[in-house]
C-alpha positions in Angstrom: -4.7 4.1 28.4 -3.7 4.7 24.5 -0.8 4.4 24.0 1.8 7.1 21.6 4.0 6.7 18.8 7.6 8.1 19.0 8.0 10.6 16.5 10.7 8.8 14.9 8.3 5.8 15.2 4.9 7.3 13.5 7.2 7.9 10.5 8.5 5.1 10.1 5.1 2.8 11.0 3.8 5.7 8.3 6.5 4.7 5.5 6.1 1.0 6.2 2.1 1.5 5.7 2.9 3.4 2.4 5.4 1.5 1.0 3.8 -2.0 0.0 3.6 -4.2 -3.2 2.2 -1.2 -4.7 5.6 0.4 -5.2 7.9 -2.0 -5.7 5.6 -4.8 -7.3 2.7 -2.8 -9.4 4.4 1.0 -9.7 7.3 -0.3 -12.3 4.4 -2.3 -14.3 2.3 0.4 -14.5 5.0 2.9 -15.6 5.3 0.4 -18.5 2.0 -0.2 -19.2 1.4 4.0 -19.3 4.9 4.8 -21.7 7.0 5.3 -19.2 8.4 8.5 -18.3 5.4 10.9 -18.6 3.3 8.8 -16.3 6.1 9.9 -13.8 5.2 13.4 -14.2 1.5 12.9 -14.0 2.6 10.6 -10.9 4.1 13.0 -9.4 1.6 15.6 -10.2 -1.1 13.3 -8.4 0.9 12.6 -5.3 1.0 16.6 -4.6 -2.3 17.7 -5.8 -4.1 14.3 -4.6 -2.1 12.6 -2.0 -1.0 15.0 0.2 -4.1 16.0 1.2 -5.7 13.4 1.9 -2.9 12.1 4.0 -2.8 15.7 6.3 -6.7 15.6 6.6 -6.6 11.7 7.6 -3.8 12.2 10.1 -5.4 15.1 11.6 -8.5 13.3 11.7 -7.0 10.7 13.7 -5.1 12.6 16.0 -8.3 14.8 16.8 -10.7 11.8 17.7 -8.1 9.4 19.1 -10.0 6.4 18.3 -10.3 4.1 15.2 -11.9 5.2 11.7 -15.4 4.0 12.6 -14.8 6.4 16.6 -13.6 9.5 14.5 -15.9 9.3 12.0 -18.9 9.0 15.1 -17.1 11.7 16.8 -17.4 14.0 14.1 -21.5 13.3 13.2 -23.6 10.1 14.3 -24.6 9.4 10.9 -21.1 8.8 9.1 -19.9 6.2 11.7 -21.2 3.7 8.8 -18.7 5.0 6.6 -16.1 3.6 9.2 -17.4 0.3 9.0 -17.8 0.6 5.1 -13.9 1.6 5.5 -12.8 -1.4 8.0 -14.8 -4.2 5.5 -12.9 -2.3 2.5 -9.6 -2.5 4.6 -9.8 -6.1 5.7 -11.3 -7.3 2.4 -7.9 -5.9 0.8 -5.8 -7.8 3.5 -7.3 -11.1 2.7 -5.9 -11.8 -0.4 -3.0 -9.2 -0.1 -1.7 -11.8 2.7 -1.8 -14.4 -0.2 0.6 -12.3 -2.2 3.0 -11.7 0.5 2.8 -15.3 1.3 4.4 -16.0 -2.1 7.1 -13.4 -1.4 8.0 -14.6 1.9 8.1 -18.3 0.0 10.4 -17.5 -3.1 12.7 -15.1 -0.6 13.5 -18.6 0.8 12.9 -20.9 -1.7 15.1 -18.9 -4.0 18.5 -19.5 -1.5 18.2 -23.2 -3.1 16.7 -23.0 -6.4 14.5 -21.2 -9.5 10.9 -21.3 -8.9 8.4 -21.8 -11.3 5.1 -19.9 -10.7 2.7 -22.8 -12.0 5.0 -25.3 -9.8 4.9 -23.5 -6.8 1.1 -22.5 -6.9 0.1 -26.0 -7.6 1.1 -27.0 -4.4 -0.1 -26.5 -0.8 2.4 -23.8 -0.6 0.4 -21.0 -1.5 -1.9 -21.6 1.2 0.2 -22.9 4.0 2.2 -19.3 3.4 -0.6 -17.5 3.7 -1.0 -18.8 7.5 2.6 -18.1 8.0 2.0 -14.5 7.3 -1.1 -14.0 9.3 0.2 -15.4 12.3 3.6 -13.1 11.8 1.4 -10.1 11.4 -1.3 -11.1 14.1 1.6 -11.5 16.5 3.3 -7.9 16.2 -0.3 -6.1 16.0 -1.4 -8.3 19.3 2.2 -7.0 21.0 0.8 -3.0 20.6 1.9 0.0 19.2 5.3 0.8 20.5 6.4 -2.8 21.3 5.2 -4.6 18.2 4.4 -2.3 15.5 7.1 0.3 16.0 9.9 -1.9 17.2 9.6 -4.4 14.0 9.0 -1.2 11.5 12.6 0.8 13.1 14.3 -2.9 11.9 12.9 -3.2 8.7 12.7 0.0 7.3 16.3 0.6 7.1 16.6 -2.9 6.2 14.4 -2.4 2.9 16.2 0.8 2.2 19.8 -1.3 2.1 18.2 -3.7 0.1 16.7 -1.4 -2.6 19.8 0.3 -3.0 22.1 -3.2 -3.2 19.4 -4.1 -6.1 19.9 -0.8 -7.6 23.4 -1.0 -8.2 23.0 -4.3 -9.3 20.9 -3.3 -11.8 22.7 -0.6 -13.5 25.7 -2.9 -14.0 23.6 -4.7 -16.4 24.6 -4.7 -20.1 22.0 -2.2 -21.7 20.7 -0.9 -18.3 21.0 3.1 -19.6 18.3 1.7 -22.7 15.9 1.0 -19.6 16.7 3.9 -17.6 16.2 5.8 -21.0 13.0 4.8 -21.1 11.8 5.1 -17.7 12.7 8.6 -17.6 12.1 10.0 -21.0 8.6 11.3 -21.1 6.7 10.5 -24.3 4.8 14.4 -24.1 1.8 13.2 -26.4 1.0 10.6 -23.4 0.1 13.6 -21.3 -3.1 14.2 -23.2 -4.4 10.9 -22.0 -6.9 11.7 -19.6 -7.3 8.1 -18.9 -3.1 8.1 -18.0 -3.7 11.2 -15.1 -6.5 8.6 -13.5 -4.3 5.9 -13.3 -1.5 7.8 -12.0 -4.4 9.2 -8.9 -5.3 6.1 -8.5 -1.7 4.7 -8.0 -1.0 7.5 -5.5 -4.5 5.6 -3.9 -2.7 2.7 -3.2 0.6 3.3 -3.1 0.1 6.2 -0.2 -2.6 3.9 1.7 -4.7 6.4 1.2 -9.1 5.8 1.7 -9.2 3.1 4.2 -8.7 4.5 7.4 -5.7 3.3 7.4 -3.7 6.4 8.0 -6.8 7.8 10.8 -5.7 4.5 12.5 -2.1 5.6 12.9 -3.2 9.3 13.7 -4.9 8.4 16.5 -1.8 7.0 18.8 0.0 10.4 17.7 0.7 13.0 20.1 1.7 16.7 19.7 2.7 16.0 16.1 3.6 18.3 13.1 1.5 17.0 10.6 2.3 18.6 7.7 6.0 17.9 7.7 5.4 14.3 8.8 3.2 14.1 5.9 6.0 15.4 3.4 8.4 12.6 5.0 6.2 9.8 4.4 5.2 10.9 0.9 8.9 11.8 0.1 10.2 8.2 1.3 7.1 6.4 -0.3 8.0 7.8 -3.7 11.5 7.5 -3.4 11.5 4.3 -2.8 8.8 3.3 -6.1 11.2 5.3 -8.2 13.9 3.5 -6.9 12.0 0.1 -8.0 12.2 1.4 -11.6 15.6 1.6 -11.5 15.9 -1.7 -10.4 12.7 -3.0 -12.9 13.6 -1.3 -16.2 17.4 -2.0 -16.9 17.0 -5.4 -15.7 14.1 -6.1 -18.3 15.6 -4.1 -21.1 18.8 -6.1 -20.2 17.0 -9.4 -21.1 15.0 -8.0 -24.2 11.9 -8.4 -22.1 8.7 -6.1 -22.8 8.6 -3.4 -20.2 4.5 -3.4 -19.9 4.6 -7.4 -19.1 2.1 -6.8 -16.0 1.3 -8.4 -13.2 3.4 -11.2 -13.9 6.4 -9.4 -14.1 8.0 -10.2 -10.3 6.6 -13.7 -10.0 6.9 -15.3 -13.7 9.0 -13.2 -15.6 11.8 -11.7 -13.0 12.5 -15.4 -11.5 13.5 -16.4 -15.4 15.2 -13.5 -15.9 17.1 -14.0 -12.6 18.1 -17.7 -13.7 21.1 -16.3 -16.1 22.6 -14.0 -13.9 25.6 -14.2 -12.1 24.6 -15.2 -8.5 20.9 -15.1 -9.6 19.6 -16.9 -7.0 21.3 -14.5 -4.2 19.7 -11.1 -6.1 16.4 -12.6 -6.3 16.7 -14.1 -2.7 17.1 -10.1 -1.8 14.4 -9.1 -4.4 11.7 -11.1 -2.8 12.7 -10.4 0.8 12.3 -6.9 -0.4 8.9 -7.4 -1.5 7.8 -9.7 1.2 9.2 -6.5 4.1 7.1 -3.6 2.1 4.2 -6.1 2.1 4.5 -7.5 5.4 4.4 -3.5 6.9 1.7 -2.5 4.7 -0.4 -5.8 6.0 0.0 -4.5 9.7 -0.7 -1.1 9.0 -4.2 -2.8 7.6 -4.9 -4.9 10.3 -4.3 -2.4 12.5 -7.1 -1.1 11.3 -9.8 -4.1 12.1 -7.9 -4.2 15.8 -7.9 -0.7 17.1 -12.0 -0.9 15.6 -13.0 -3.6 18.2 -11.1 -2.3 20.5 -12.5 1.4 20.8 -16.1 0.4 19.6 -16.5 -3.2 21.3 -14.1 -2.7 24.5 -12.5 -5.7 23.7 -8.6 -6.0 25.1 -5.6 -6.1 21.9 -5.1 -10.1 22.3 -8.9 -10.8 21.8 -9.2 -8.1 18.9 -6.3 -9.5 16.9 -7.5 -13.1 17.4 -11.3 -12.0 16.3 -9.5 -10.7 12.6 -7.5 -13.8 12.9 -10.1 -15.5 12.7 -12.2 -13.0 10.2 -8.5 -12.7 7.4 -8.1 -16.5 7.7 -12.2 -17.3 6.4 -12.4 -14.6 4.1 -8.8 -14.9 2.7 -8.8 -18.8 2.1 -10.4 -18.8 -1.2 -8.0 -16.2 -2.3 -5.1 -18.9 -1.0 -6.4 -21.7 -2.9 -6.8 -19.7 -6.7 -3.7 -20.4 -7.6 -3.7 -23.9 -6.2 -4.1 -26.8 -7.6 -7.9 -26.5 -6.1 -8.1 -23.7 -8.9 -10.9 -22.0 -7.3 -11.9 -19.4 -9.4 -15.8 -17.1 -9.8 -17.2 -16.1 -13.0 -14.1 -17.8 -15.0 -11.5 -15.5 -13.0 -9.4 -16.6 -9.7 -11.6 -16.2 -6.9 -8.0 -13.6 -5.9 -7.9 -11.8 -9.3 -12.0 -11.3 -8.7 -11.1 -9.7 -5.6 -8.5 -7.7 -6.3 -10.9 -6.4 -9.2 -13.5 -5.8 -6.4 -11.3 -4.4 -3.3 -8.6 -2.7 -5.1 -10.0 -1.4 -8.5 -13.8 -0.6 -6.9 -14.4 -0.4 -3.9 -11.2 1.4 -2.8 -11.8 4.5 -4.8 -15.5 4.3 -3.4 -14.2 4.1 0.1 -11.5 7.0 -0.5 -14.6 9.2 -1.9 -17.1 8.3 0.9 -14.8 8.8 3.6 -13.4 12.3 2.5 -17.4 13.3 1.8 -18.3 12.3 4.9 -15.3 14.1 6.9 -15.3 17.2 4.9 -19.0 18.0 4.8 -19.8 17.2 8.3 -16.4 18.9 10.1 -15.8 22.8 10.8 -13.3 23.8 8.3 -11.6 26.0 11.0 -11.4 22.7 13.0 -9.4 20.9 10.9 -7.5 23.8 9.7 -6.7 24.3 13.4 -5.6 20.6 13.5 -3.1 20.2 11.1 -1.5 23.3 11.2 -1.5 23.3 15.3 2.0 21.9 15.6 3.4 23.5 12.4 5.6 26.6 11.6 4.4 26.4 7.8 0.9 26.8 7.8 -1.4 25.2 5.5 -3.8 27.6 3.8 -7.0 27.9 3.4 -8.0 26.7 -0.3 -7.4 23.1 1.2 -10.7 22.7 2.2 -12.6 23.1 -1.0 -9.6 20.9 -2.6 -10.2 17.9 -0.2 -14.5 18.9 -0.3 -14.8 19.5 -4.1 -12.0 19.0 -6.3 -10.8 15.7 -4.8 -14.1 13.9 -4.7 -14.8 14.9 -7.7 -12.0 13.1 -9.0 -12.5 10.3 -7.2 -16.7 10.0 -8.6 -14.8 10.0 -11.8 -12.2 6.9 -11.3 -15.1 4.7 -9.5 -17.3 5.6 -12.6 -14.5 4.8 -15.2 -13.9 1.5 -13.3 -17.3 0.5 -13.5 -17.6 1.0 -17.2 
């Protein structure tokens, strides 16, 4: 029998999906990359225009079919049920180097109790890889324990957790000498930005990621719903989601404008430049021991949320039991993510002159997960009665969504989408 979220538990399971390394890791890098403040506006133009549909149709999708991405998208015509394993490949693909990453937030939140890391130290080591174990096994064990007794029960504990530990870092952070110039900056828009188209792409593309949004991710979690209100469920999530990467800048920017450091630094920001910066502040090693355990929770519920995705796939297509599907992507994550886990080794394994992990993240995160997002919502909305998931999402909700949602999430969306992938590639 399937089992059903809680309704306090879908939200939170929802929240912990959403909020990853893209919002407290990437979100603050790419507001400084972009100028700032006016990629907050386009952000938050995306998130409404972009995200929220596509979260509403993929819940109601899920909660419809009642089965995995590859069922639903079967259930609703034969010939996209490809599309679902296209989707679970994407999905898992992500996971296997993603699980690297949170392997090196899991090691500096406890490495950092004792002492400054160095990146090149640490990553020349076995470290890397043997975290990267550490994590699968943590995750494989709450997606192998189900729905409500592993996935719910961990995400009600460290939900609230992250929340206390965003806002302890946040009033950290604006105790800092110069912390208004950095606040200043994050929230004063430069106007002229907002003629970039290339800026509005980016800022889609974030809501992408950050929302797990095109991977059948959030069809996964829609299928164990039951008599849910979709819309204001989806408002919660997205609410929380942003929330908490706005937060992040308020913890990013007047800590970097406090140390004279360049507010578009990167990717590099959290792992090189944050663990110097943390070495000459009072009780530096206690802030960035809650920094990284921050990081390592939004990852660590964000890499369930994707495995999740793999699991409830053999289950419903292959009729296999939850303790042999979670072993089976084990298995799958551990092959296909070891070559991520030994790029920044000492075993420097790397494809075309970049780390095998940078090539992937290229390929998974920048490629094929726009491609993904555009198939899928094709597939869905060319193949399913508008009236039928009209009727779906608004069944359970006072405030009915109209109408003009359909060509939005058939024409405009996709549209969109054809236009990132194609930018990407060139």
């Amino acid at each position: 029998m399937r089992e059903h979220w809680s309704k306090l538990g879908f939200i939170l399971a929802s929240i912990g999906s959403a909020i990853g390394l893209g919002n407290i890791w990437r979100f603050p890098y790419i507001v400084g990359e972009n100028g700032g403040g006016a990629f907050l506006i386009a952000y938050f133009t995306a998130i409404i225009i972009f995200g929220f549909p596509l979260m509403i149709m993929e819940f109601a999708i899920g909660e419809k079919f009642k089965g995995s991405v590859v069922t639903s998208l079967k259930k609703i015509h034969p010939k996209i049920k490809y599309i679902g394993y296209f989707a679970v490949f994407v999905c898992l693909g992500i996971l296997s180097y993603y699980l690297v990453i949170t392997g090196w937030t899991l090691a500096y939140s406890v490495f950092s109790i004792f002492t400054q890391i160095d990146f090149t130290v640490f990553t020349n080591t076995l470290y890397p890889i043997a975290m990267f174990f550490i994590t699968l096994l943590i995750i494989t064990f709450i997606v192998r324990t189900g729905i409500k007794k592993g996935i719910e029960r961990v995400c009600d504990v460290l939900l609230p957790t992250l929340f206390i530990l965003v806002i302890l870092l946040v009033v950290k952070a604006l105790t800092l000498p110069n912390a208004i110039e950095g606040i200043r900056f994050y929230l004063t828009p430069n106007i002229s930005s907002l003629s970039n188209p290339s800026m509005w792409l980016m800022a889609i593309a974030q809501a992408l990621f950050s929302l797990s949004l095109g991977t059948g991710i959030l069809i996964t979690y829609g299928s164990y719903l039951k008599k849910t209100n979709i819309p204001k469920s989806s408002i919660i999530v997205i609410i929380s989601d942003t929330l908490i990467a706005v937060l992040a800048g308020f913890i990013i920017f007047p800590i970097v404008f406090s140390f004279g450091i360049n507010p578009a630094t990167g990717p590099q920001l959290a792992f090189i430049t944050l663990p110097k910066i943390f070495s000459f502040m009072a009780f530096g090693n206690f802030f960035q021991t809650i920094f990284f355990l921050l990081l390592f929770i939004g990852a660590l519920t964000s890499a369930i949320s994707m495995m999740e995705v793999g699991t409830t796939t053999l289950i419903d297509e292959f009729r296999l039991n939850r303790k042999k599907a979670t072993l089976i992507v084990l298995g799958i994550i551990f092959i296909a993510g070891l070559p991520s886990a030994l790029s920044y080794s000492g075993f420097s394994f790397t494809v075309f002159g970049k780390t095998f992990l940078d090539m992937m993240d290229h390929l998974f995160g920048d490629i094929l997960l726009p491609v993904c997002a555009l198939v899928i919502t094709t597939g869905i909305m060319w193949f399913i009665k508008p009236k039928e998931l009209l009727n779906e999402i608004n069944k359970n909700s006072k405030i009915k969504i109209p109408g003009f949602i359909v060509p939005v999430l058939k024409y405009f969306i996709p549209a969109l989408l054809l236009i990132i992938v194609l930018m990407e590639l060139v």
